[in-house]
C-alpha beads as a LAMMPS data file, in Angstrom:
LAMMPS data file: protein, C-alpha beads

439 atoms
438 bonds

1 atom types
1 bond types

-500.0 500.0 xlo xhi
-500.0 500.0 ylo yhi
-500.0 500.0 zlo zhi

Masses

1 110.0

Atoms # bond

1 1 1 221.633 -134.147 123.144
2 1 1 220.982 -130.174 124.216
3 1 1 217.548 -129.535 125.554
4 1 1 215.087 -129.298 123.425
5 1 1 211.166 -127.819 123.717
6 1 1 208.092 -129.808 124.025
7 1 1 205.283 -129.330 122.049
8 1 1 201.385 -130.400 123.206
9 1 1 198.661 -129.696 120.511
10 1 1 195.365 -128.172 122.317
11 1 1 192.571 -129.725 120.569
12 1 1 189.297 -128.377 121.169
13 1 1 187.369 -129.602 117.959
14 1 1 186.859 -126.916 115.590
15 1 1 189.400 -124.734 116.504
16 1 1 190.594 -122.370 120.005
17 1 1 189.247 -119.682 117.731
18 1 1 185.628 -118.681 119.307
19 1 1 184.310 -118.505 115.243
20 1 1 186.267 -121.400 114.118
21 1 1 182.978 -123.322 113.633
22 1 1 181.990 -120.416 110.824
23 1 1 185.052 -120.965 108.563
24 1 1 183.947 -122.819 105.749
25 1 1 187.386 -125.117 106.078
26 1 1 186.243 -126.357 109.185
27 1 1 183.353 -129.023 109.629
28 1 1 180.603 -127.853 111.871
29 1 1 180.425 -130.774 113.656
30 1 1 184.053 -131.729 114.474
31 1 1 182.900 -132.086 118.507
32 1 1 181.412 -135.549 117.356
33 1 1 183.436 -136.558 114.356
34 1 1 185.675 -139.202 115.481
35 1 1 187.628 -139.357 112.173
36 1 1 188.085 -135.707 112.663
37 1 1 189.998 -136.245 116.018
38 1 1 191.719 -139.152 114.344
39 1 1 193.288 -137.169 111.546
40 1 1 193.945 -134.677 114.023
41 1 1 196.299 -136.846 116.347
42 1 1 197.852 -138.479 113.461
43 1 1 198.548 -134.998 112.127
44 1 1 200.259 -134.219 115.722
45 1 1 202.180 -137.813 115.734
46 1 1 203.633 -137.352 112.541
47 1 1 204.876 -133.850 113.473
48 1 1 206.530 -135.625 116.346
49 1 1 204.410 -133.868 119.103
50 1 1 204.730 -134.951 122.659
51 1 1 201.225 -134.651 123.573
52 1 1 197.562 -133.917 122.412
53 1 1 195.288 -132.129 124.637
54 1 1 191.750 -132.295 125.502
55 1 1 190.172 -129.927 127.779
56 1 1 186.972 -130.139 129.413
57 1 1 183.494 -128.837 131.027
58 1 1 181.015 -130.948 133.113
59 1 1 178.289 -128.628 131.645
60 1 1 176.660 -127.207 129.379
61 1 1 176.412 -123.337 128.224
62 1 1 172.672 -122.219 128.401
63 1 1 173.093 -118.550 128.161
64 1 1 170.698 -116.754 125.715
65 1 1 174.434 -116.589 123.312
66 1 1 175.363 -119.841 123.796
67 1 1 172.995 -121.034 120.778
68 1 1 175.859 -118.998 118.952
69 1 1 178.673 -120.893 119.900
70 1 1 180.250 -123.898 119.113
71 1 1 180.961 -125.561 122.662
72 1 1 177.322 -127.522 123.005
73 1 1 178.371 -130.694 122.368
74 1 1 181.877 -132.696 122.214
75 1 1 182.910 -136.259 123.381
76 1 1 183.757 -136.883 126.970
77 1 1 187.746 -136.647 127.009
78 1 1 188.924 -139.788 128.317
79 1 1 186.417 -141.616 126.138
80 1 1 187.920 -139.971 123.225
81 1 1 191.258 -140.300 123.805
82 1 1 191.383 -143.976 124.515
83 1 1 189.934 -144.594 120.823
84 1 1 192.462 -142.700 119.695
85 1 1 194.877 -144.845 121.715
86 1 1 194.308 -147.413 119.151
87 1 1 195.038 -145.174 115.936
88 1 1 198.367 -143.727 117.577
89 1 1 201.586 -145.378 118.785
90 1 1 204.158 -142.496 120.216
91 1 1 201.909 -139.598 121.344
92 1 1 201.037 -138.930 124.764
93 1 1 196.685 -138.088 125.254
94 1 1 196.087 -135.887 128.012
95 1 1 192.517 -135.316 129.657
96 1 1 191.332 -132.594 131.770
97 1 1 188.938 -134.442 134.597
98 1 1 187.677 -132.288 137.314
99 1 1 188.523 -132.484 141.252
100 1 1 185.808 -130.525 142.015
101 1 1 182.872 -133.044 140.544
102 1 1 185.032 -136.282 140.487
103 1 1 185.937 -139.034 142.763
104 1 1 189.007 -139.912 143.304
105 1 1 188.531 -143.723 142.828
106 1 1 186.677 -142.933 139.740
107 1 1 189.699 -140.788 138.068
108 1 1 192.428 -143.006 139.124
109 1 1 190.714 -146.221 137.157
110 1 1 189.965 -144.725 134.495
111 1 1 193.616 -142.992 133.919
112 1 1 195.412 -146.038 135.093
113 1 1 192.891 -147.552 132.294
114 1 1 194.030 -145.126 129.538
115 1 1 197.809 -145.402 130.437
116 1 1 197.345 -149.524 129.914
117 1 1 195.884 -149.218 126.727
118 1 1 198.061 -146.782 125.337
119 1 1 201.414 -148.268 126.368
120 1 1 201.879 -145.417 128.900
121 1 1 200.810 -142.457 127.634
122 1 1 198.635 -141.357 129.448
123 1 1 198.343 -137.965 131.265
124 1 1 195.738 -136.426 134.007
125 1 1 194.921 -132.437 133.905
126 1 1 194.207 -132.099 137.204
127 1 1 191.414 -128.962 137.535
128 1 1 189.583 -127.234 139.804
129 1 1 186.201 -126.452 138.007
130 1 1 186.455 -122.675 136.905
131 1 1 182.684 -123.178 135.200
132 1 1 180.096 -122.452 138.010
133 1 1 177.439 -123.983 136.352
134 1 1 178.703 -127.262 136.663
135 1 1 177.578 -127.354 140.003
136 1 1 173.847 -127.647 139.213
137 1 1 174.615 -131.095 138.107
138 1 1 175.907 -132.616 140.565
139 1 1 173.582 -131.890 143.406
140 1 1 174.722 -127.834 144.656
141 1 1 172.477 -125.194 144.323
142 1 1 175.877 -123.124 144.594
143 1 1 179.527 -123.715 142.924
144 1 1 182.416 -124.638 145.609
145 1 1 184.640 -121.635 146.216
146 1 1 187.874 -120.509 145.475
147 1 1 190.028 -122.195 148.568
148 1 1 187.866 -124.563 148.571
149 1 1 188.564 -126.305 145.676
150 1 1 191.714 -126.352 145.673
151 1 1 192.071 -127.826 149.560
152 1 1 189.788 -130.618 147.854
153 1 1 192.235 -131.017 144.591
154 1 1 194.929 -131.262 146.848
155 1 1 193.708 -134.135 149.442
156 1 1 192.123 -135.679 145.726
157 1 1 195.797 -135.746 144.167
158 1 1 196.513 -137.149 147.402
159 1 1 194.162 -140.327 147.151
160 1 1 194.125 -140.704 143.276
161 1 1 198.219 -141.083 143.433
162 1 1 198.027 -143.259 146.023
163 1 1 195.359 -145.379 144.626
164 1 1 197.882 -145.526 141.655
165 1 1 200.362 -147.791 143.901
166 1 1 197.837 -150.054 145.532
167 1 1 200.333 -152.886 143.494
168 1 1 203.797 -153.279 142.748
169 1 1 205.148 -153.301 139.295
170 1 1 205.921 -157.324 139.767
171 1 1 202.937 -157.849 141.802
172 1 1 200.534 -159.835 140.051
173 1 1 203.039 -162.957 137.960
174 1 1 199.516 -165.214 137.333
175 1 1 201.300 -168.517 137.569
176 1 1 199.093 -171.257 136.419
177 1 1 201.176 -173.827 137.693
178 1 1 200.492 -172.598 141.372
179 1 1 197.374 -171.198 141.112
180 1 1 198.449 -168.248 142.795
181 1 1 197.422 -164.880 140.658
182 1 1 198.919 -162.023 142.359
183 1 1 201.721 -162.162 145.064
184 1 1 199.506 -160.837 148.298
185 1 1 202.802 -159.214 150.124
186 1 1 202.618 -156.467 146.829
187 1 1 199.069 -155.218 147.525
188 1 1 198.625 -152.365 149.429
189 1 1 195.534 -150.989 150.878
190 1 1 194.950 -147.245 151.104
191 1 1 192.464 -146.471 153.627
192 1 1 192.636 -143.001 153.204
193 1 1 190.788 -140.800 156.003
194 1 1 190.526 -137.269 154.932
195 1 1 188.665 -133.845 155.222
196 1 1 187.401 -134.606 151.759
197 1 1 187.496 -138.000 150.981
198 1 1 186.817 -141.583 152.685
199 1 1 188.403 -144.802 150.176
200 1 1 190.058 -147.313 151.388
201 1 1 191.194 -148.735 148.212
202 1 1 193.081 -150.549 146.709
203 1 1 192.169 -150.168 142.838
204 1 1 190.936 -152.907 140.944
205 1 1 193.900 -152.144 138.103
206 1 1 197.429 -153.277 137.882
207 1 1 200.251 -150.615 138.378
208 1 1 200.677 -148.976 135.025
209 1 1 203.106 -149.116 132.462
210 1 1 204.424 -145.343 133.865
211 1 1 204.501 -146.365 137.151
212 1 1 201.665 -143.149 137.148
213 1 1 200.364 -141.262 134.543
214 1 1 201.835 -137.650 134.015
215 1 1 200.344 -134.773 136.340
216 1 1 199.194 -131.554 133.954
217 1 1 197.691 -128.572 135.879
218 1 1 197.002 -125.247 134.696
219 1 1 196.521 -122.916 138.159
220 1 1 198.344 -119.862 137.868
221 1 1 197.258 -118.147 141.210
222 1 1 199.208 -117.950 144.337
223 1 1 197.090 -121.107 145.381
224 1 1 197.536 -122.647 141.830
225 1 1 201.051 -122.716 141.990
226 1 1 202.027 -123.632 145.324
227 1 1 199.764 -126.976 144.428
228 1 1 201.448 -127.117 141.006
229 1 1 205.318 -126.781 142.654
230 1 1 203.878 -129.756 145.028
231 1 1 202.609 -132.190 142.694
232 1 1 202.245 -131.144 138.993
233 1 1 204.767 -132.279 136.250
234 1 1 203.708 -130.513 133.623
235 1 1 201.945 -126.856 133.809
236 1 1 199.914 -124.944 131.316
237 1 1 200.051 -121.488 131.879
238 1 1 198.439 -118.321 130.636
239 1 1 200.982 -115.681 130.180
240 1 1 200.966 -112.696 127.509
241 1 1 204.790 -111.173 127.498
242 1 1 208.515 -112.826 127.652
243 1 1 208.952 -111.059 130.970
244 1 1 205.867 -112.041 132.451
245 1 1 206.269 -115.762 131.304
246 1 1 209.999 -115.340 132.742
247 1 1 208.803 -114.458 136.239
248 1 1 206.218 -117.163 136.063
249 1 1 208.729 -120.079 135.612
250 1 1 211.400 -118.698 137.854
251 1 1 208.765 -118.746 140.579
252 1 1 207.213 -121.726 140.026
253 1 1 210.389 -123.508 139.696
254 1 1 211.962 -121.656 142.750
255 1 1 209.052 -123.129 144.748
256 1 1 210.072 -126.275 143.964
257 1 1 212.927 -127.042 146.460
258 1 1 210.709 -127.225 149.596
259 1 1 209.084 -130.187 148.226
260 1 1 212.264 -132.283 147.503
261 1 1 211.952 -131.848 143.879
262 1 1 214.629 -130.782 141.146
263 1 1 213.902 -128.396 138.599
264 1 1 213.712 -130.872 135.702
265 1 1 211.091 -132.628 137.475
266 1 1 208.340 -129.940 135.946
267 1 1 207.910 -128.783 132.527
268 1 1 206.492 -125.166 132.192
269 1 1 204.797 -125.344 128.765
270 1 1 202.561 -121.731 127.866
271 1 1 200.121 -121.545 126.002
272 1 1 200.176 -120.079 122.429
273 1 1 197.522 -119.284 120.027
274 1 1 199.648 -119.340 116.195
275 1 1 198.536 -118.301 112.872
276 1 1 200.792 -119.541 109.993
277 1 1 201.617 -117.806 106.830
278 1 1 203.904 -118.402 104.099
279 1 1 204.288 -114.386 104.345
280 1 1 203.406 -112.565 106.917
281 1 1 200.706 -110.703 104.979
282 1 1 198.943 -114.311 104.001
283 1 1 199.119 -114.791 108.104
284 1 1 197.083 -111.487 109.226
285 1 1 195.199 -112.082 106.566
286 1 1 194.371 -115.194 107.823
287 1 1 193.550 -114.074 111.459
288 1 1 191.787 -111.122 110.074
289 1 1 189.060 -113.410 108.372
290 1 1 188.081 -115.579 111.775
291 1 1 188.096 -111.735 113.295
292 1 1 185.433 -111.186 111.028
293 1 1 183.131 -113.800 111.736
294 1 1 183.111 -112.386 116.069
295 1 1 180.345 -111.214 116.173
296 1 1 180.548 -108.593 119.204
297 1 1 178.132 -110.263 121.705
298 1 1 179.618 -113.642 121.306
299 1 1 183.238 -112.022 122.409
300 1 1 181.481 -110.511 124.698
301 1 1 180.013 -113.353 126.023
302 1 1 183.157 -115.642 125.751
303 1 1 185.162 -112.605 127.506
304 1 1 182.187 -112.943 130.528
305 1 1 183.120 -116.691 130.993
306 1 1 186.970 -116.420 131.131
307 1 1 187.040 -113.585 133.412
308 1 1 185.042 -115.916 135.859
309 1 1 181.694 -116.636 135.088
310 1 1 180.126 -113.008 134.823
311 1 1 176.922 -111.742 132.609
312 1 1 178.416 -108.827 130.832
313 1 1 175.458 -108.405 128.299
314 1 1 173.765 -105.596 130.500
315 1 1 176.821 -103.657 129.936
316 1 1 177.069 -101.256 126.736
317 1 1 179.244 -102.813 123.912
318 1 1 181.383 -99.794 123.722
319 1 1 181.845 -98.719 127.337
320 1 1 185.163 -99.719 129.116
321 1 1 185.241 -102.970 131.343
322 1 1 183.828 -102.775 134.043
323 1 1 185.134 -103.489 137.570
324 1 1 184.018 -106.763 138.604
325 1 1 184.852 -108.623 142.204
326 1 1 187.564 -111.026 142.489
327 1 1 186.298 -114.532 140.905
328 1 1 185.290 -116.978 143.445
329 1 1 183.895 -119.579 140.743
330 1 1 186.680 -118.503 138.120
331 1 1 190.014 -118.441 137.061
332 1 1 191.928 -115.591 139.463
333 1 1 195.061 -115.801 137.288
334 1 1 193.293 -115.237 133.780
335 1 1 191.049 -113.017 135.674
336 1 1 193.749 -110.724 136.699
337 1 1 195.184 -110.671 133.178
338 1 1 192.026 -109.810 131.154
339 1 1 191.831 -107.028 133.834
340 1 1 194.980 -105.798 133.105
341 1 1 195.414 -106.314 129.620
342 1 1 192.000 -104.227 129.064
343 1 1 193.522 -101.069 131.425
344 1 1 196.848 -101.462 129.301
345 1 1 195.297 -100.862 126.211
346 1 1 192.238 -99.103 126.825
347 1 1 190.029 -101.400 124.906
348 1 1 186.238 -101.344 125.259
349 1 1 184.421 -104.391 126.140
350 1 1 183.676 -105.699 122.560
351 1 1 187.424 -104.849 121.111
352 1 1 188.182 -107.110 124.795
353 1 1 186.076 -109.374 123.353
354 1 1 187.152 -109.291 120.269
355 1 1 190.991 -109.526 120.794
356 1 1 190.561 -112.728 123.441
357 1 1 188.299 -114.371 120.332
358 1 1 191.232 -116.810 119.321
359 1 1 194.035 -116.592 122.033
360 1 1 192.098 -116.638 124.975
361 1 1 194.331 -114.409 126.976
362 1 1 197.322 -116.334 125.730
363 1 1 200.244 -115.075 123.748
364 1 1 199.596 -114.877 120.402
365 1 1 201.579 -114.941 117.267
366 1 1 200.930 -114.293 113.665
367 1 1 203.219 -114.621 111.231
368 1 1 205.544 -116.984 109.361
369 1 1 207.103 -119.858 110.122
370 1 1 210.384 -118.278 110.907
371 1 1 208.783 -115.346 112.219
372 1 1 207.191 -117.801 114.756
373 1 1 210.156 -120.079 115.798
374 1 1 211.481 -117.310 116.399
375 1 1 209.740 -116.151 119.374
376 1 1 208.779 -119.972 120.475
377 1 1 213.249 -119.817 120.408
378 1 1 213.138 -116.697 122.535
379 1 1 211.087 -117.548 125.278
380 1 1 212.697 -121.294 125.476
381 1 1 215.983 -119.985 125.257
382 1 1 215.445 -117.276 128.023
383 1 1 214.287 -119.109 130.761
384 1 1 209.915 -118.619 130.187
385 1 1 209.085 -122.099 129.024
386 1 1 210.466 -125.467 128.718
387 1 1 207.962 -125.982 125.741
388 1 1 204.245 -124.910 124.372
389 1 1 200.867 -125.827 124.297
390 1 1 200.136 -124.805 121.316
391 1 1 196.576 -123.029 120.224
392 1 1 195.533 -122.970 116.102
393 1 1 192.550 -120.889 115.104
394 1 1 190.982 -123.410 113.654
395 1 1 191.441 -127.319 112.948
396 1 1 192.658 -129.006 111.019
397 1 1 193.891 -126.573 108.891
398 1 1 195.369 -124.843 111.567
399 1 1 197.514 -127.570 112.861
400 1 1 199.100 -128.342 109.618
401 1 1 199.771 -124.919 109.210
402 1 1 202.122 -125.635 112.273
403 1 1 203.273 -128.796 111.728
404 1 1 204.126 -128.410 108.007
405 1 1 205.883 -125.204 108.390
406 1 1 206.655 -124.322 112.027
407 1 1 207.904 -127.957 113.216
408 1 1 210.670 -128.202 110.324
409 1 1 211.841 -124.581 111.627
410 1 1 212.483 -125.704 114.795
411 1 1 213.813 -128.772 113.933
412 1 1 216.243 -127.021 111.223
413 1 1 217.341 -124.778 114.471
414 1 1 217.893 -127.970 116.872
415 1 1 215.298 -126.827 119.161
416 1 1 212.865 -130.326 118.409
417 1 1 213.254 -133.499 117.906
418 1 1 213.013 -135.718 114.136
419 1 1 211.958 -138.901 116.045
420 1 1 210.604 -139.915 119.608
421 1 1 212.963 -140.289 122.352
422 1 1 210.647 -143.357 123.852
423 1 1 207.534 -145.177 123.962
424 1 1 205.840 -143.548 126.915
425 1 1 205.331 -139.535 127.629
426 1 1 207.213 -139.830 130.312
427 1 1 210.110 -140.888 128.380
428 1 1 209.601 -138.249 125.817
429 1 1 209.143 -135.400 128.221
430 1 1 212.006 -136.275 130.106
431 1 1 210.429 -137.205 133.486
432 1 1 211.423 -139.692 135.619
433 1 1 209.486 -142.861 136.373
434 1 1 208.031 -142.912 139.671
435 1 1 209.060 -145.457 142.229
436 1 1 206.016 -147.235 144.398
437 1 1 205.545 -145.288 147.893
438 1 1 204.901 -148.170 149.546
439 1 1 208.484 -149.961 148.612

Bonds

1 1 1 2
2 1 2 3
3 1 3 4
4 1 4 5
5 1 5 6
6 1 6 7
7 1 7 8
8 1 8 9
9 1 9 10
10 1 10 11
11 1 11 12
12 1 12 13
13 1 13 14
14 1 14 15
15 1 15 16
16 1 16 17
17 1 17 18
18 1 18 19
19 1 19 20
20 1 20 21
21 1 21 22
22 1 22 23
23 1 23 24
24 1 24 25
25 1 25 26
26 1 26 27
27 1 27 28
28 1 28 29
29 1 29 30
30 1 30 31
31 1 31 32
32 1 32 33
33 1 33 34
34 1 34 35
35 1 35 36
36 1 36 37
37 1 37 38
38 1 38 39
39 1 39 40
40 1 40 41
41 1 41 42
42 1 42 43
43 1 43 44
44 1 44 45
45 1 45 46
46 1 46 47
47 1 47 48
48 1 48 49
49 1 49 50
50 1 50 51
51 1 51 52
52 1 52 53
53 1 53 54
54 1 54 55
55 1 55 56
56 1 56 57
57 1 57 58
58 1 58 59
59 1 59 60
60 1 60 61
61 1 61 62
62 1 62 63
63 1 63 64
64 1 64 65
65 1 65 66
66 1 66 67
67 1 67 68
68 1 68 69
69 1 69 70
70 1 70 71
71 1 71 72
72 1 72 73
73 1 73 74
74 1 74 75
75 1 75 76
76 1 76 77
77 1 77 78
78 1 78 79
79 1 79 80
80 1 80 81
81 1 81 82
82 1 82 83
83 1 83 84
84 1 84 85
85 1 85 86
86 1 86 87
87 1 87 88
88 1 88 89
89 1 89 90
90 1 90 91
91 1 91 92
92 1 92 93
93 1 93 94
94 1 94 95
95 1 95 96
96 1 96 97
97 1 97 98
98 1 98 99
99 1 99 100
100 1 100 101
101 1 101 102
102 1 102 103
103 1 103 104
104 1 104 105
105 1 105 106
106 1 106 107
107 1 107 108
108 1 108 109
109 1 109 110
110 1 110 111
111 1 111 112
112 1 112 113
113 1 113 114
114 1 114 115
115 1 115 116
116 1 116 117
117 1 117 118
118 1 118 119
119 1 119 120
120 1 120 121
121 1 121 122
122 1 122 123
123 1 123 124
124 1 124 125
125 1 125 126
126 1 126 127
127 1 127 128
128 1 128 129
129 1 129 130
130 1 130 131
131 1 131 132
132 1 132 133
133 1 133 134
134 1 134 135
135 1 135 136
136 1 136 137
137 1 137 138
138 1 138 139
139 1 139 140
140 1 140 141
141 1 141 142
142 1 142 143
143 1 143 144
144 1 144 145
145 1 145 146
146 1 146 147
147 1 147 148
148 1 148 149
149 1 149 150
150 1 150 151
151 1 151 152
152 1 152 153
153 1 153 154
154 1 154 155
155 1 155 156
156 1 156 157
157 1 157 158
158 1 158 159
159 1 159 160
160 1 160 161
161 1 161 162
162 1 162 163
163 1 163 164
164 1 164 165
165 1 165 166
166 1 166 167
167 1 167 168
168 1 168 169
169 1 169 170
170 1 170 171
171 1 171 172
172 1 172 173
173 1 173 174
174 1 174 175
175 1 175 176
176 1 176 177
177 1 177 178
178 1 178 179
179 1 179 180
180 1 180 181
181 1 181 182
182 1 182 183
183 1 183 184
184 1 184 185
185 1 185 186
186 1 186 187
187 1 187 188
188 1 188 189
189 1 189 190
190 1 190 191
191 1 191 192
192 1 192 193
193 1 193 194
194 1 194 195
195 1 195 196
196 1 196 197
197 1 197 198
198 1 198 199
199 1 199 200
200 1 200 201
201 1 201 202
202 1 202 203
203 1 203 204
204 1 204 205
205 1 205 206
206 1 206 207
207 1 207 208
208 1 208 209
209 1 209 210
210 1 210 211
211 1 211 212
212 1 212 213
213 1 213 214
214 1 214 215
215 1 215 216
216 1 216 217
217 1 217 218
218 1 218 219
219 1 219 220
220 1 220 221
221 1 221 222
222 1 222 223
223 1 223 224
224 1 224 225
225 1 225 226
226 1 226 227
227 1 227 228
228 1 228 229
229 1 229 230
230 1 230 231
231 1 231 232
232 1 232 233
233 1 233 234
234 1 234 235
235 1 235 236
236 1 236 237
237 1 237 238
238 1 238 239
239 1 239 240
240 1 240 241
241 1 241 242
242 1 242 243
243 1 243 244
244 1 244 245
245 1 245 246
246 1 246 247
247 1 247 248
248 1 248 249
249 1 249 250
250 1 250 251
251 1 251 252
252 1 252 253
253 1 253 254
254 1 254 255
255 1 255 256
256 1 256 257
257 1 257 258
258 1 258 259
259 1 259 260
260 1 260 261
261 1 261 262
262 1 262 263
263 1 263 264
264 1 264 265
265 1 265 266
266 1 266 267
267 1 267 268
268 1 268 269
269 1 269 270
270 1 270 271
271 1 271 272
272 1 272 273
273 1 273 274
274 1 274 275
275 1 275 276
276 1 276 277
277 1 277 278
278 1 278 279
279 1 279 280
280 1 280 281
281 1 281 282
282 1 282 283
283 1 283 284
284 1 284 285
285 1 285 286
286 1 286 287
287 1 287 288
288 1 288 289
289 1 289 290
290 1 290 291
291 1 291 292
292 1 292 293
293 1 293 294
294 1 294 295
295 1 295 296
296 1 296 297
297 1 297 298
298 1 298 299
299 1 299 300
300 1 300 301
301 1 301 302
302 1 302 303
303 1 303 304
304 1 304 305
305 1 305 306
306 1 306 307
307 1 307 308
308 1 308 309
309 1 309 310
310 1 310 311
311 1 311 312
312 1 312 313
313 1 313 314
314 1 314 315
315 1 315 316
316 1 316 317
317 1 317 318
318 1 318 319
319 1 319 320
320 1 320 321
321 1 321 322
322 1 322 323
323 1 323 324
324 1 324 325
325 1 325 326
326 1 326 327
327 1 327 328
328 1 328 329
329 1 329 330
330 1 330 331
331 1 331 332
332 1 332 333
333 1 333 334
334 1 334 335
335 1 335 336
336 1 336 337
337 1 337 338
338 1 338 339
339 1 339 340
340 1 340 341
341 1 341 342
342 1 342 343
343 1 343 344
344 1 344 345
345 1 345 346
346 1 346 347
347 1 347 348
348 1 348 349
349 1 349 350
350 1 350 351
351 1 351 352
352 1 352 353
353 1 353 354
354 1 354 355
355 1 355 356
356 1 356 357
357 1 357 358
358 1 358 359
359 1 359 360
360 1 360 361
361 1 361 362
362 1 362 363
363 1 363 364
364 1 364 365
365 1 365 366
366 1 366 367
367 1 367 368
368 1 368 369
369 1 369 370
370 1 370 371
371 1 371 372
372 1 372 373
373 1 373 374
374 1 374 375
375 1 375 376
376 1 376 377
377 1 377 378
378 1 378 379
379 1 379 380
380 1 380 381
381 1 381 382
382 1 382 383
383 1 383 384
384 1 384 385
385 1 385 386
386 1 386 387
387 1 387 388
388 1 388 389
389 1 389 390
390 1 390 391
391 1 391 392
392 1 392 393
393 1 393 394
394 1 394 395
395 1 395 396
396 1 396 397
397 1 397 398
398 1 398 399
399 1 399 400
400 1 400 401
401 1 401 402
402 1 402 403
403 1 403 404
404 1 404 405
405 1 405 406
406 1 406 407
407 1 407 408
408 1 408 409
409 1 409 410
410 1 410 411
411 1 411 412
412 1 412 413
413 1 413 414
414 1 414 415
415 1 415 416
416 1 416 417
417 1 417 418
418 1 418 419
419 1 419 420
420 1 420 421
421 1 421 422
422 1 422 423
423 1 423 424
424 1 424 425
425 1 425 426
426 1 426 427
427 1 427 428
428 1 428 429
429 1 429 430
430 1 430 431
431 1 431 432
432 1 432 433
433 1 433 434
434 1 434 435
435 1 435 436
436 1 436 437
437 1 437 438
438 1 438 439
């Protein structure tokens, strides 16, 4: 079979769209509506997607906009996705859970958890909080900085992996007849002695059916990627151009080499926030009517969060961006790209606001389904991604948008598959199945 993309659908309730909640096709209170998540996945599965996405924030937003915006209350991810566990059969349900206000022993049960009762599905976006008000939560008067969360993700990938293999595959064969339940030369004990982290293991839960669930990260900065070339197998990335996204995945995959690791071992999969029209008129007429429900100091607002936790409200709505320190609580990457993408085009802080409403600082595409595959073609085909994430303005209507029109494109091209390769997302994304590090 030639290679063919991957496709993850981001949900984040109502929509990626910051007004999605306003449309009157979307119900207002999707972030609680379990049969809305249901139809969602089974939307996805039918479409033959290889993953559904959940993101995540371990707080709240209490700023005087935040009454304004839909992002007050959703289910906890991993909760949610093993329910939907039981209402899907081929789909793989990734969860964002935080290194930064997380323990490892915590994260690895609860993933090694959702891989068992999913038949091996299961996949861990590993994060370093970007939200510096999660820190008031969990005991800091003051979010962790920059280098240091990432030394800590890397010594917690460390210990949650290696909690993973605290049994063989064969190791527990519960013979009744001998009364022995688990074969004592296949445990292993951790005891793990870090900068970071104390556990000594092992975990109370049998190896799972993937060996280990897949590793999703989403750091694009110099310190991002060097952790993603060393232990991610699937990234998420940010990027706004083909040329951009090209130099992205040649240098992430170039970095991969040092660590003993082959190029097919990671899956590059960009973001992409898609509007879908049966003409391309219907499309940006489509986009055009969530535009209209931004209202400027919600963009504004929004546009203050992703480029790394700033209050931009002081500043006048029609004045330029204004310079802002590097983000030690924040995203650097998506920092850096706001930054650049508002000196490109000269755009005032609420048209910034405004233009980031539904993509995010991702690439965005309106237009038909061909229109579309198209450009998904274009970037696979010329080395920027090995697949997408992809990002509808609003759900569900959004997502069937995709998977009713966009999906039979690509599949008409040869670029996706008509039926699942396997049973677990490892098998469908192509990755191999890790062997035990103690064996």
């Amino acid at each position: 079979m030639s290679r063919q993309l991957k496709l993850g659908a981001f949900l984040m309730a109502t929509g990626h769209h910051v007004a999605a909640w306003r449309h009157p096709q979307v119900p207002a209170n999707a972030g609680l509506d379990f049969a809305h998540y249901k139809r969602l996945a089974q939307i996805a599965e039918a479409a033959r997607f290889d993953t559904l996405f959940v993101a995540d924030s371990v707080a709240a937003p209490t700023q005087n906009i935040a009454s304004r915006m839909a992002r007050s209350d959703h289910f906890e991810p991993l909760t949610l996705l093993s329910a939907l566990s039981a209402v899907t059969e081929h789909i793989g349900l990734i969860a964002t859970a935080t290194t930064s206000y997380n323990e490892p022993y915590h994260v690895a049960r609860k993933f090694a958890s959702l891989d068992h009762l999913s038949g091996g599905r299961a996949g861990w976006n590993l994060v370093t909080s970007d939200n510096a008000a999660e820190a008031l939560n969990f005991g800091r008067d003051a979010h962790i900085g920059h280098a240091e969360r990432y030394s800590r993700a890397r010594e917690f990938h460390q210990v949650v992996t290696g909690l993973w293999d605290s049994w063989e595959d064969d190791a527990f064969h519960r013979d009744k007849a001998s009364g022995e339940y688990y074969d004592p030369a296949k445990l292993h004990v951790l005891e793990h002695v870090g900068e970071h982290f104390r556990v000594k293991g092992p975990l109370n839960v049998a190896r799972s059916p993937q060996g280990q669930p897949v590793i999703v990260q989403a750091g694009s900065s110099e310190t991002g990627r060097e952790l993603a070339a060393q232990t991610a197998e699937v990234v998420f990335t940010a990027q706004t151009s083909l040329a951009g996204a090209q130099a992205f995945y040649a240098d992430l995959k170039g970095r991969l080499a040092k660590y003993g690791r082959s190029a097919d071992s990671l899956k590059i999969m960009p973001g992409v926030f898609v509007v879908v029209g049966q003409t391309e008129a219907e499309a940006q007429e489509k986009c055009e009517t969530f535009q209209q429900l931004v209202e400027p100091e919600v963009g504004v607002a929004l546009l203050g969060r992703m480029l790394g936790n700033f209050d931009l409200s002081k500043y006048p709505l029609d004045g330029p961006l204004p310079e802002l320190p590097l983000t030690e609580s924040g995203q650097q990457s998506r920092q850096k790209l706001l930054t650049e993408l508002a000196g490109r085009e000269n755009l005032s802080l609420a048209e910034l606001g405004r233009k980031i409403a539904g993509g995010r600082g991702h690439y965005s595409l309106v237009g038909t389904p061909a229109q579309i595959a198209d450009r998904l073609q274009e970037w696979f085909e010329q080395g920027a991604a090995d697949g997408f994430n992809v990002l509808v303005p609003h759900l569900p209507g959004g997502l069937e948008d995709f998977a009713h029109g966009v999906v039979p494109e690509l599949q008409r091209r040869g670029l996706f598959r008509t039926e699942y390769e396997g049973r677990t997302l490892r098998e469908n994304l192509g990755l191999a199945r890790p062997g035990n590090r103690f064996v």
